[in-house]
DOMAR-249950 format. One record per atom (N, C-alpha, C): x, y, z; residue in one letter. Coordinates in pm, whole numbers, padded with zeros to 5 digits, always signed. Atoms other than C-alpha are relative to their C-alpha. Layout:
# residues N
XYZa ...
END
This chain:
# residues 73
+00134-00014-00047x -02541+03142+17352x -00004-00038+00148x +00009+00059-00134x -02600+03149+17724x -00140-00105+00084x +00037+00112-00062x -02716+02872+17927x -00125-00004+00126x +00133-00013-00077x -03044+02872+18119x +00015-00123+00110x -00077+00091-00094x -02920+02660+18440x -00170+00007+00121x +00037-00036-00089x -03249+02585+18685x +00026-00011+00162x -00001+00052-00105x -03243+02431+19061x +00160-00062+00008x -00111+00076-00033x -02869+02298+19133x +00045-00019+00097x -00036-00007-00112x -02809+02113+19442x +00171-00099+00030x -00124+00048-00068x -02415+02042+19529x +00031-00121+00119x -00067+00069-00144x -02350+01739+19809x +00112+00039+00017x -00151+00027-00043x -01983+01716+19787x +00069+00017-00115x -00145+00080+00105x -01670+01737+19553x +00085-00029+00048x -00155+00094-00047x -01336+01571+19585x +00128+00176+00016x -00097-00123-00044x -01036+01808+19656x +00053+00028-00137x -00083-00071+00159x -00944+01852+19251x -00106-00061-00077x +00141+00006+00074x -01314+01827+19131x -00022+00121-00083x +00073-00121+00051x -01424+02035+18878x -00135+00005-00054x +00181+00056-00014x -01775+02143+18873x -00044+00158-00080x +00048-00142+00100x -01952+02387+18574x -00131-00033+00028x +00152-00021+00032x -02286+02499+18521x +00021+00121-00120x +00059-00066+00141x -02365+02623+18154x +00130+00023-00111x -00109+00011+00068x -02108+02733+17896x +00109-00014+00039x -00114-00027-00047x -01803+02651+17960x +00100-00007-00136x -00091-00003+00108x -01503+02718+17722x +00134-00114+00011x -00062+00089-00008x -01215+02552+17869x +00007-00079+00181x +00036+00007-00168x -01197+02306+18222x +00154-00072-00052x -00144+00054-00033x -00847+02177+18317x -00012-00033+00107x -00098+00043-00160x -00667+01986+18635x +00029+00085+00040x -00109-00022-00105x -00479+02105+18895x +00085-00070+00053x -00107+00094-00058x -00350+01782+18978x -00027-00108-00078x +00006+00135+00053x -00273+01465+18851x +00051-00083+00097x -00033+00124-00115x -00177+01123+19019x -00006-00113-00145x -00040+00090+00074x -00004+00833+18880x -00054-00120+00072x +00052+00120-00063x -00164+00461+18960x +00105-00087-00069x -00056+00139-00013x +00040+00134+18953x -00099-00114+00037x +00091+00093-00052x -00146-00204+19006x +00036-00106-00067x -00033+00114+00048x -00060-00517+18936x -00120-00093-00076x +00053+00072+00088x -00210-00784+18726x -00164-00032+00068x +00119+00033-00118x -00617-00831+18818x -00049+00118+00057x +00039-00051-00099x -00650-00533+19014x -00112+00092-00025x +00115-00047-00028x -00912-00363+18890x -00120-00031-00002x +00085+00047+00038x -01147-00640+18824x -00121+00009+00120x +00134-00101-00121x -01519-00553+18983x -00110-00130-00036x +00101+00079+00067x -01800-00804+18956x -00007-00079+00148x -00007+00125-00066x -01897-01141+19143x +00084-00104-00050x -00044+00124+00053x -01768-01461+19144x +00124+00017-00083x -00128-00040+00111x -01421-01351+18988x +00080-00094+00031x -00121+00118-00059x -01153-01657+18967x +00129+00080-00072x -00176-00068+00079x -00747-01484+18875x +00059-00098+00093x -00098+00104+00018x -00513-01704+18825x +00124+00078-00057x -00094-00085+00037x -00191-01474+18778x +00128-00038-00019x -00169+00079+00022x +00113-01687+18861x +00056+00119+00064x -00063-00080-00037x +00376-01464+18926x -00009+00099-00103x +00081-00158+00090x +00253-01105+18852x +00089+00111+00038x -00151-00120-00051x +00595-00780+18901x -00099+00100-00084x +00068-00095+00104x +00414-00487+18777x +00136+00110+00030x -00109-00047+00011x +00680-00271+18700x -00008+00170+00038x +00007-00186-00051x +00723+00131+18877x +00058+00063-00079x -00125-00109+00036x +01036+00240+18695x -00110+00095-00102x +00058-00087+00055x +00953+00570+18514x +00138+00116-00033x -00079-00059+00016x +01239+00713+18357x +00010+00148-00012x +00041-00112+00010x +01096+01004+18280x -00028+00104+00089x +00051-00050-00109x +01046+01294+18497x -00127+00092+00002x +00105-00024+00024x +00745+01434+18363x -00103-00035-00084x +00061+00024+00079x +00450+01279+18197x -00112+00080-00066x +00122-00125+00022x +00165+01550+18131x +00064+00099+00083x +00015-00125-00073x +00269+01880+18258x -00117+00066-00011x +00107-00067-00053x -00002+02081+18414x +00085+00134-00034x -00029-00121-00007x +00096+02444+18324x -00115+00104-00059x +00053-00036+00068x -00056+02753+18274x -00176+00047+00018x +00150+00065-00031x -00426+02638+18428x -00078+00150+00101x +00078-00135-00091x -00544+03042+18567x -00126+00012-00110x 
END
């Protein structure tokens, strides 16, 4: 059933944003990105006390692909 979409105003997307209006069937990436961060790092708030000691967050990644992206026309 199609989608009755009125007024839509755009500011900005990011450079691997994806942006629908009304049915959509399937949405996929184009890119991915791997994050690392050590112990603490994404905590958000006030008043935050970390106490970590000694914190090694570890990179290795034996693997050479974790999600392949294929396929995405």
């Amino acid at each position: 059933m199609p989608a009755i979409v009125g007024v839509v105003q755009v500011i900005s997307l990011g450079t691997s944003a994806v942006f629908n209006i009304g049915d959509v069937y399937k949405v996929t990436p184009y890119s991915t990105t791997k994050t690392y961060s050590g112990a603490g790092s994404f905590n958000t708030g006030d008043n935050i006390s970390l106490y970590n000691g000694n914190s090694i967050t570890n990179t290795y990644d034996s693997d050479v692909t974790d999600q392949p992206i294929l396929f995405n026309i």
